[in-house]
N, C-alpha and C positions, 0 to 999 in steps of 0.2 A: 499268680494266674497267668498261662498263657495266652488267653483270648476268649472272648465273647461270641457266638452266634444266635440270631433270632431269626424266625422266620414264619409267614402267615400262610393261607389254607393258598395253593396255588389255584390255579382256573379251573380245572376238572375239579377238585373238591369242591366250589362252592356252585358250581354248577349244579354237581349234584345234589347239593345239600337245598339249593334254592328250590330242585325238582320234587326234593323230598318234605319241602315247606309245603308246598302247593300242595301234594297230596292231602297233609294233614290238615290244610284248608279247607280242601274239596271233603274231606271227611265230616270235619266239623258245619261246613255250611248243611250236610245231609241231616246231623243230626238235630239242628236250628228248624229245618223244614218238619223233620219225624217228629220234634218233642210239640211243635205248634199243631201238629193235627190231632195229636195223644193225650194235650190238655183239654181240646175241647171235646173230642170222642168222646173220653174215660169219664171230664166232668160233668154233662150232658147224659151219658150214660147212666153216670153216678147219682143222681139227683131223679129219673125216671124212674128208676129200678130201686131208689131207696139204700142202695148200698153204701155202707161207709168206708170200708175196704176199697174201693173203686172211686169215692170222691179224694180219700187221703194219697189214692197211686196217683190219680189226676195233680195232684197237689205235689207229687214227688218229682212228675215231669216237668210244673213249674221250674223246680228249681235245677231240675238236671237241664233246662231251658239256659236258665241264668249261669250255669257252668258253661255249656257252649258258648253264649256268644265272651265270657270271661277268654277263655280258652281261645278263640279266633283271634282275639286284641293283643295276646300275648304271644303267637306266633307270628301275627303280622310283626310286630313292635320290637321282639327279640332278632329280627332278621337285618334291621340297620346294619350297615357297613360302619365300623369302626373311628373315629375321628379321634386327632390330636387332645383332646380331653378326655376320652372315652377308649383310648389305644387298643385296649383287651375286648373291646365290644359292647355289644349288649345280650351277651348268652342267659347275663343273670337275670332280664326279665322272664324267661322262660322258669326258673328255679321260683321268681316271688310268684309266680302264677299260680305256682303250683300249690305251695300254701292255701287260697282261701280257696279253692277248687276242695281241696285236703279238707278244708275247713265243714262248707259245703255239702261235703260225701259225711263225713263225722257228723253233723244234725241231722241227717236225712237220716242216718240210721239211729241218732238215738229217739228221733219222732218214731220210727218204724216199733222201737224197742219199749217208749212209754204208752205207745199206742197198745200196742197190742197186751202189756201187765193190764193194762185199765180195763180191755175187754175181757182178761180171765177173769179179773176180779167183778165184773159187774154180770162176766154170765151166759148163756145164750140167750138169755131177756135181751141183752145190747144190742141182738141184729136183726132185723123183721124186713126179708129183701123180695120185692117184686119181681117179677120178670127175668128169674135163674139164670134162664138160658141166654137172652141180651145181655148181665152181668159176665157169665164167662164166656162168651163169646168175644168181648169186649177185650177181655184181660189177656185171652190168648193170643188174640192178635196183638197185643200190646209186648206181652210177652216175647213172639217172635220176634216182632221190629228191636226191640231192645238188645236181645242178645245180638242179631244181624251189627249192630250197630257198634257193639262193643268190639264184637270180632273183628271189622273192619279200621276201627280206630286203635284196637291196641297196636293190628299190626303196621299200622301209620307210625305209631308212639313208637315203638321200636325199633323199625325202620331209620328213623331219624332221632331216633335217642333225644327225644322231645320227654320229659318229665310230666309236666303239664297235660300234654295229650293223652298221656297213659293212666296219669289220675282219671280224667275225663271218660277216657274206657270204662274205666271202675265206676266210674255214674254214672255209665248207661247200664253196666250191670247190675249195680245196685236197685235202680229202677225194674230193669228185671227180675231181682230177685221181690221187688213188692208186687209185681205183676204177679208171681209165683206165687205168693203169700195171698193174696186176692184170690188166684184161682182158687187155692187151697180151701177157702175161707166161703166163698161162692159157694163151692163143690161140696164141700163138708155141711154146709146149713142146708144143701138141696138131699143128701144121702142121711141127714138127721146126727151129725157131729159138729158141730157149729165153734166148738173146742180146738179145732183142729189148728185155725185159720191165729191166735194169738200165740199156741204154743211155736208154732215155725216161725212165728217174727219176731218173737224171742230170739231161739235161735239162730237167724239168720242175723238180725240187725246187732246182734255182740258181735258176731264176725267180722261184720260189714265198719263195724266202728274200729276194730283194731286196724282193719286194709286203711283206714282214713286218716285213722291216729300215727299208721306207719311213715305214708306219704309226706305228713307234714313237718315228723320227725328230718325223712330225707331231705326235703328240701329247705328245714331248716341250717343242718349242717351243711349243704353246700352252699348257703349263703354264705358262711361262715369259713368255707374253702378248705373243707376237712379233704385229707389224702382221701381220691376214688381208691378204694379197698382194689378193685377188676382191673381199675387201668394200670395203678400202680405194679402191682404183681407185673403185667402184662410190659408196662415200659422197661421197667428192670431186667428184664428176661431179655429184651430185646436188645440193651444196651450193652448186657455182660457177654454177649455173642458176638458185636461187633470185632472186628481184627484191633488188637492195638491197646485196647481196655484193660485196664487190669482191676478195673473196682467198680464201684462205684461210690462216693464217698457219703453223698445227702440228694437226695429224690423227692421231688415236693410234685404231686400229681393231682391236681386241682378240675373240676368236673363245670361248666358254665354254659347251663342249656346245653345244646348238642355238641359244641367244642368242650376240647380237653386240652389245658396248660399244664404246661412242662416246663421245670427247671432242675435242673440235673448237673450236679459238681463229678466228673469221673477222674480216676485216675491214670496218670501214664506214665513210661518210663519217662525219669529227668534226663535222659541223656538225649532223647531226641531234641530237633531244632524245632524254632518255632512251624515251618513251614509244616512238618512232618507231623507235627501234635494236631493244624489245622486239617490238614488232608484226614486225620481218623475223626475229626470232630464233623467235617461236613459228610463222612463215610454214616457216621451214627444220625446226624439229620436225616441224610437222606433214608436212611432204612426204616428208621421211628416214622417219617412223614407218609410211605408209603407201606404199610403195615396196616393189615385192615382190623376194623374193629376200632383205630385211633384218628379219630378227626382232630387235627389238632390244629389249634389258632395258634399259639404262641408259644415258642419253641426255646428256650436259653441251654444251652451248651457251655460249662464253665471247664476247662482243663486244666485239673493241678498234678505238680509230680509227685510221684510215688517215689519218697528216699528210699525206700525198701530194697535198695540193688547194690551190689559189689563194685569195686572198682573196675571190670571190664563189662558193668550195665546188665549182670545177669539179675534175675531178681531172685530175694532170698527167701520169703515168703508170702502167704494169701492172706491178705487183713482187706477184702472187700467187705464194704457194707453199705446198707442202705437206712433209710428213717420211713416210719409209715407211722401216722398215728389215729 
């Protein structure tokens, strides 16, 4: 091996990335405030009007409650600066958050999905609701604030390639989509279909359990530091373009909360000197570092030679490759 490089988020990235925490704070704090007034509306509502569709949404925002503030403690907590025992960070609170957030969004929907077999099976005897129009009055507003909510936060979650925030999105749409399911179920017992309102929570809450089942799928293998499928492609691309490159030999591209680590073996002609192997290694830092789309904390650059060259250092041929698994 010719040498070693490492290297951390410079000033402008973590500036931004700080900017881009905040946001997804100020997101999060919005929906802390929205799920606390939508529990007592919807429940209050729910219990007036006799609805049980409306006391169980009220019941959905509990827990899409308890996702927010899960959700603020892990973007606060994942933003630590790095220390001598902890060198790579703390991205991976972000990724464990994501889990019982995952977790979470998965019982909400299979509540949504046993709820609603019990009410086919029992009937439209199961619903006898007071006051229609306060019930969907109720839900549509509930309805709009939720989807607002989602909208706002996934584009937070994506922005800052936060995991955690983006599950969190999927819980306020989730809660929307029982608002939905309410309306439906309101509106259907007021028009004389009362049928209506378990067959959509069926279907919805199978969906809503695979988007939860997915989540926590994800965030389990990135605990686990499985190759990012996106970045990877993406660092690869970037590296086998640098001048100087002639391979790549082994690519481990690892995903930690919003940072992406990199460790990268490439190849180079053996004839060059060491000086000359360092100057294409800090050429491929520097382009990998500012390459958008890669926020990357931790950076290794390993340089080995490529014997593949004739005696006057011409090369004989193309054996680049990569590892992704």
């Amino acid at each position: 091996h010719l040498g070693q490089d490492k290297i951390t988020p410079n000033d402008s990235v973590v500036a931004k990335n700080q900017e881009l925490a905040k946001q997804c704070e100020s997101v999060t704090k919005t929906g802390i405030y929205a799920n606390i007034g939508l529990v007592i509306l919807k429940g209050s509502a729910g219990f007036m009007t006799n609805s049980m569709a409306l006391i169980a949404d009220a019941y959905h925002s509990l827990t899409d409650l308890l996702s927010d503030f899960m959700t603020f403690a892990t973007i606060k907590y994942s933003q630590r600066e790095a220390t001598s025992k902890f060198p790579l960070g703390f991205g991976k609170i972000d990724t464990m958050g994501t889990m019982p957030v995952a977790g979470l969004l998965t019982f909400c929907s299979y509540h949504i999905v046993t709820a609603s077999v019990s009410k086919l099976y029992l009937g439209a005897a199961a619903t006898v609701i007071t006051m229609p129009h306060l019930a969907m009055g109720c839900v549509l507003l509930s309805l709009l604030v939720k989807e607002w909510l989602y909208r706002i936060t996934i584009k937070a979650g994506h922005e800052y390639n936060s995991s955690v925030t983006i599950a969190n999105a999927w819980h306020h749409r989730t809660d929307a989509y029982s608002s939905l399911i309410a309306l439906v179920g309101v509106g259907g017992y007021y028009v004389g279909f009362p049928i209506l309102d378990p067959i959509c929570g069926i279907v919805v809450g199978v969906y809503l359990l695979k988007i939860g089942a997915d989540f926590f799928k994800l965030g389990f293998e990135q605990l686990l530091d499985r190759n990012s499928d996106r970045h990877w492609k993406m660092v690869r691309d970037v590296i086998e373009k640098c001048n100087g490159i002639e391979g790549v030999h082994e690519l481990i591209v690892t995903q930690s909360g919003q940072y992406v680590h990199v460790n990268a073996e490439v190849l180079l002609n053996e004839e060059l000197s060491l000086h000359q192997a360092q100057e294409i290694v800090e050429n491929v830092k520097v382009t990998l570092h500012h390459t958008d789309g890669l926020n990357i904390q931790h950076l290794g650059i390993v340089p080995m030679p490529n014997h593949e060259h004739d005696e006057n250092g011409n090369r004989q041929s193309t054996t680049a490759s990569g590892s992704s698994s």
